[in-house]
C-alpha positions in Angstrom: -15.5 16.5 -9.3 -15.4 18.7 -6.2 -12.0 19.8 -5.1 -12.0 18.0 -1.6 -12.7 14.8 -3.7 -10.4 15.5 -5.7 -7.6 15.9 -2.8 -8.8 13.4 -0.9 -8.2 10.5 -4.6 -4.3 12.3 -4.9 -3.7 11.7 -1.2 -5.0 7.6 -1.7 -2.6 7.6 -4.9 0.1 9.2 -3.4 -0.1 6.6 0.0 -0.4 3.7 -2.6 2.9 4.9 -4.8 4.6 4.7 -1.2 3.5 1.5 -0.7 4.5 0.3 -4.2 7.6 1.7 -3.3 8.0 0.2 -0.6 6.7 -2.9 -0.7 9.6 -4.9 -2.0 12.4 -3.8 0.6 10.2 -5.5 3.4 10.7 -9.2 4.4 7.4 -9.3 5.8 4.0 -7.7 6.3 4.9 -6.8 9.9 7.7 -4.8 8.5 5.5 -3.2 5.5 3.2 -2.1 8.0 5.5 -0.4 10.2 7.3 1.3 7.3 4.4 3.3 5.6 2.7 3.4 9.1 4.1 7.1 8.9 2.2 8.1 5.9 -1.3 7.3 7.3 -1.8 10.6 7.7 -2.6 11.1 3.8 -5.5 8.6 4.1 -6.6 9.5 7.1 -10.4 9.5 5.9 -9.8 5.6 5.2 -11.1 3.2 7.9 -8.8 0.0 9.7 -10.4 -2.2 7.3 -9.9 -0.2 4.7 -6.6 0.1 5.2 -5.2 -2.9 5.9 -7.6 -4.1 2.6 -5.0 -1.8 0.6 -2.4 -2.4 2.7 -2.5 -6.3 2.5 -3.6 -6.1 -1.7 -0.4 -4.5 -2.4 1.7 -6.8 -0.4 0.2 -9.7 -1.9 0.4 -8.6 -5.5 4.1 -7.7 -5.5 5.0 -10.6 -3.5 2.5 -13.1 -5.9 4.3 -11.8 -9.0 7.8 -12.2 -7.3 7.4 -15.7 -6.2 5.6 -16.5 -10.0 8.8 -14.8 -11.7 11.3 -16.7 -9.4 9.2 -20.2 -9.5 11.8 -23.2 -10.3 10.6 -25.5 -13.0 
């Protein structure tokens, strides 16, 4: 693998660690959004609709699990 690539697939990890991190002190997408907005930088290479793809996944897979843990039988 070349060494840009290579760069570019730690940058993507690293943005998407942030946003695991991140993730569950937000009470909405809105708020998600505006809270990693500052580390678009490090995927800058990914399109909108790339981004708000990843951006949308991770929200919705923390926030699926959460309400499946916390479900009231």
């Amino acid at each position: 693998m070349g060494k840009v690539k290579s760069m570019i697939m730690d940058q993507e990890e690293k943005f998407f660690a942030i946003c695991d991190e991140t993730v569950s002190e937000c009470d909405s997408i809105q708020e998600f959004r505006a809270r990693i907005y500052q580390h678009f930088g490090l995927v800058s290479h990914m399109d909108e609709e790339e981004l708000e793809e990843g951006i949308s996944e991770t929200w919705n897979e923390f926030w699926g699990e959460y309400n499946e843990s916390n479900r009231i039988n």
